[in-house]
N, C-alpha and C positions, 0 to 999 in steps of 0.2 A: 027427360031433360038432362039427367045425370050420366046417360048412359055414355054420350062423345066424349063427359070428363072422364070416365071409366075405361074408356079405349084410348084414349091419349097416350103417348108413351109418358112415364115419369122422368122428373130430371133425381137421376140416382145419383147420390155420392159415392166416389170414388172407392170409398174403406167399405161402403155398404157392398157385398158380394151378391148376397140373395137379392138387394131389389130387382138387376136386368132379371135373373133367373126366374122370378118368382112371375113376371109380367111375361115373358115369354110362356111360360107355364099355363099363364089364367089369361092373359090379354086384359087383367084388372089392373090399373093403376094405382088404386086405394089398398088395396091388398099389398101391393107392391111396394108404398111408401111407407109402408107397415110391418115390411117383412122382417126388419133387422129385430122388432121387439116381438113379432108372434112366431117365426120361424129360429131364428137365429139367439135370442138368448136364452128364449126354454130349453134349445139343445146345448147352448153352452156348460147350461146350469146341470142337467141330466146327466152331462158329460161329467159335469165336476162329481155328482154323487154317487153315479156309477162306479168312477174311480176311487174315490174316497170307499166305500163299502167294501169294494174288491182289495182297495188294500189293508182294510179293515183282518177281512176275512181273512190274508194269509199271513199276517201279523199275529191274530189270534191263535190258527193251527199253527204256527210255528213254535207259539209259546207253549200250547198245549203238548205238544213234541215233546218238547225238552222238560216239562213238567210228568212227565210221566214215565214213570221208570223201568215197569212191563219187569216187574221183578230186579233190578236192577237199581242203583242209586238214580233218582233223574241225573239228566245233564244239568240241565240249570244249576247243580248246585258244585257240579263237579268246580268252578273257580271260586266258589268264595271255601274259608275254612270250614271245618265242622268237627267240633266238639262233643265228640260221643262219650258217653260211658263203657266199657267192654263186659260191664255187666245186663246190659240191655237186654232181653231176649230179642231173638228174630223182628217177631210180630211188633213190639215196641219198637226196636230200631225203625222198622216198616212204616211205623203210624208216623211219627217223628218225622222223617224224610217226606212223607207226603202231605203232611200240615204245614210243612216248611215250604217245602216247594209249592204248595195249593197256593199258601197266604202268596209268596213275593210273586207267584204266575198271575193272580187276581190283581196286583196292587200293576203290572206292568199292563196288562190289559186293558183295566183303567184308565193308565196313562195312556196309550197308545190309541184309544177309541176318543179322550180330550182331543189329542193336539191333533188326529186325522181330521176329524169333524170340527175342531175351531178354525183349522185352514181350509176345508173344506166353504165354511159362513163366509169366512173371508173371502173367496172366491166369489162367492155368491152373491155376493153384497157389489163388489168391484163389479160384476156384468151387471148388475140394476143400476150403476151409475151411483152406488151411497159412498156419501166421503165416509172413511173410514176410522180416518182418526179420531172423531169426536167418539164413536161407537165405541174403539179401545179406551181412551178414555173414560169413558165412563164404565165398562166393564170393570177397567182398572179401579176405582173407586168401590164399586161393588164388590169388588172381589176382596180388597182393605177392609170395607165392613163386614162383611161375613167372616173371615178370618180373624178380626178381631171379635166380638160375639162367637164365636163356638172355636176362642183360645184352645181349651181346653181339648175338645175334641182332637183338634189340630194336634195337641201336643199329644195325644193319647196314639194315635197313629202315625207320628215320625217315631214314636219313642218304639211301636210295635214294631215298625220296618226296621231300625237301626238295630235292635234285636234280635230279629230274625236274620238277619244279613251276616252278623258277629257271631250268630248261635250261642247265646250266652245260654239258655238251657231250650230244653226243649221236651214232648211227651215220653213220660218215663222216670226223666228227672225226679231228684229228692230236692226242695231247696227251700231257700229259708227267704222269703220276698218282706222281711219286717212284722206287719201283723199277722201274716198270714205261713207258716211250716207245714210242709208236703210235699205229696207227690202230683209231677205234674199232669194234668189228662187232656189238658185242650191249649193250643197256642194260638191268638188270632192277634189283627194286627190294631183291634182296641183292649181288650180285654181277653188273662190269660186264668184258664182253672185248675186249679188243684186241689186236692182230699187230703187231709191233713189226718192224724193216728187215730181219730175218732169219729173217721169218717162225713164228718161236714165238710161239706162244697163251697169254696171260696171261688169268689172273682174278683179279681183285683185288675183295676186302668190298669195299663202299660205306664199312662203317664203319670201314676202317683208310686210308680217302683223307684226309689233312689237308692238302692244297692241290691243286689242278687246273693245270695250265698249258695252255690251250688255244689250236692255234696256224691255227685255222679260223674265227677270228668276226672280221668286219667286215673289217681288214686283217692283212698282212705286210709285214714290211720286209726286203730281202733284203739281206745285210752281206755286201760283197765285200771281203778282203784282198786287198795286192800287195805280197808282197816284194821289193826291189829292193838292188843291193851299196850299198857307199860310195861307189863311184868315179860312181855312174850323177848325170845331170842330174836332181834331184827335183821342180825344177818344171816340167822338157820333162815328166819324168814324170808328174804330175800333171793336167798338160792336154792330153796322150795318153790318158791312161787316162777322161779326162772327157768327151773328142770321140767314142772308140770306143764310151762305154758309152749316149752320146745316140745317136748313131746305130744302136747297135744296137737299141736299146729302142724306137726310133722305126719301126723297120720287121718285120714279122711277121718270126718267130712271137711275140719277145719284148713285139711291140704288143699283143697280147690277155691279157697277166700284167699287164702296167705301168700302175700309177693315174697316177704323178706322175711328172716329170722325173727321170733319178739328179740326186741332190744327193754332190759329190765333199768330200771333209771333210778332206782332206792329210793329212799326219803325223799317222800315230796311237799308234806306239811306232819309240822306235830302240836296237837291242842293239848292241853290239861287232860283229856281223856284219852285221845288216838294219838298211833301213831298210823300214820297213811303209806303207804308203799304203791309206784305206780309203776305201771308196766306197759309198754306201744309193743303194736304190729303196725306194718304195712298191708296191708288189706288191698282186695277189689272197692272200687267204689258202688257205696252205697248196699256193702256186706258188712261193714263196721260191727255195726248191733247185732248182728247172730253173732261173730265172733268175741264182742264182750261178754253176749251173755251167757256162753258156751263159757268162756274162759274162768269166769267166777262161779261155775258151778266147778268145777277143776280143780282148781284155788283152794275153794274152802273146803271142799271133799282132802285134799293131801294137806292142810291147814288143821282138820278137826284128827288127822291119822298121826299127826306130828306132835298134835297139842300143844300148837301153837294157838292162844287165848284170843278170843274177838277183843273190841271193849267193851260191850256191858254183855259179860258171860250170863246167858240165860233170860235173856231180854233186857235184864234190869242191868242201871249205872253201877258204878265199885263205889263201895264205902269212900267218904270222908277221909277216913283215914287210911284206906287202903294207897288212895290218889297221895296223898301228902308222903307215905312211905314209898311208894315208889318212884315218885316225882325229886 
């Protein structure tokens, strides 16, 4: 009985393409007034995620390109700054550059796989016939409380990205992050780790860092103190301790740390027992401490040749009355 309504031709709409097509094809009319939803928007749809994936795909390799340096600095980083140390070795500069570029390649990637595939839904919702507004809408709303609830997160990874982007430090680094002093060995874009002189592993948020101290960009200045009693000569002192620390600086190993000449600065505090004498270089960053502690072995080796007095000669303080007479 159905079969003359099934050979009937269809009355097609106009915008409809596949229904003549689909009836010429099958001589089915059902089939036919049917095709716009079984023919025509599966491939719509196919179509959109075809395209969306493909340009997934070269968005990805593109990023991956420029993230990758094949012995070389990546690209990716060639336009933003970069804040090295030049006391880095190879391997650390290496690591550095590729944690840096790995983090901002992964956070673009990311992004690029959201907003292909949220207009990709979109798409896809528009050939089903779904209003769409209501949907953004309330995404909209979802996406307010989730970001409200996991603040914190949120702040932990704009704080990691804005980081990485400025390169305020990175693996190799020495820096001072508040609770936490060290070197640094991993940088990600929630949580970054460093080893501090006793070898404990910190991880600290990105977003609970409210100031950086870093002591690996551009220079250091290595600040030597020298105690000295009351009774000692402070200016033989003084230009002892300024002849020893030129010539030490001036000949390896301390010649490969030192930018500039020590510059000797004299009196720098005097208590009741000391008197203090201090003395800077310009240093490599993050060579400061070999070079102090090279330099007070120096010091007090042409300090004990000079006889020039500590303050408490032989471990022990000066008499009562020694301090009052030379005070």
């Amino acid at each position: 009985m159905n079969l003359p309504l099934l050979s009937q031709p269809p009355t097609c709409d106009p915008t409809e393409r596949w229904c003549q097509a689909v009836f010429d094809w099958t001589q089915n009319a059902w089939l036919a007034s049917y095709a716009d939803l079984l023919i025509a928007k599966p491939l719509q749809i196919v179509m959109v995620l075809v395209i969306a994936f493909v340009v997934r795909w070269l968005l990805h390799r593109t990023i991956n390109r420029l993230t990758r340096g094949n012995g070389k600095p990546p690209k990716l980083l060639s336009p933003l700054r970069e804040r090295r140390g030049d006391s880095l070795t190879y391997e650390l500069l290496s690591e550095r550059r590729r944690q840096r570029a790995k983090t901002i390649g992964s956070v673009l990637k990311s992004l690029t796989s959201f907003l292909i595939f949220g207009l990709a839904v979109i798409y896809v919702l528009q050939v089903l016939g779904v209003q769409i507004a209501p949907v953004l809408a309330s995404a909209g709303v979802l996406g307010v409380a989730v970001a409200f609830g996991a603040q914190n997160l949120v702040r932990d990874f704009l704080s990691g990205m804005f980081m990485m982007v400025e390169d305020q430090y990175g693996v190799g680094d020495v820096v001072d992050l508040g609770e936490a002093t060290g070197s640094v060995e991993a940088v990600g874009l929630r949580v970054t780790t460093l080893r501090d002189i006793n070898g404990t592993v910190w991880y600290v948020r990105n977003g609970e860092i409210l100031r950086v101290g870093n002591s690996s960009q551009g220079f250091a200045v290595a600040v030597v103190d020298f105690p000295i009693s009351h009774n000692s000569d402070v200016q033989k002192a003084i230009e002892v301790a300024g002849e020893v620390a030129t010539d030490a600086t001036s000949k390896e190993p301390l010649s490969n740390d030192v930018l500039e000449p020590p510059e000797m600065l004299g009196v720098d505090q005097i208590t009741s027992d000391t008197v203090t004498l201090r003395l800077t270089v310009k240093v490599r960053p993050g060579r400061q401490w070999a070079v102090q502690r090279r330099l007070r072995v120096e010091v007090k080796r042409a300090y004990d040749d000079s006889a020039i007095e500590p303050p408490y000669p032989n471990g022990r303080p000066l008499p009562p009355d020694t301090l009052s007479t030379t005070s």
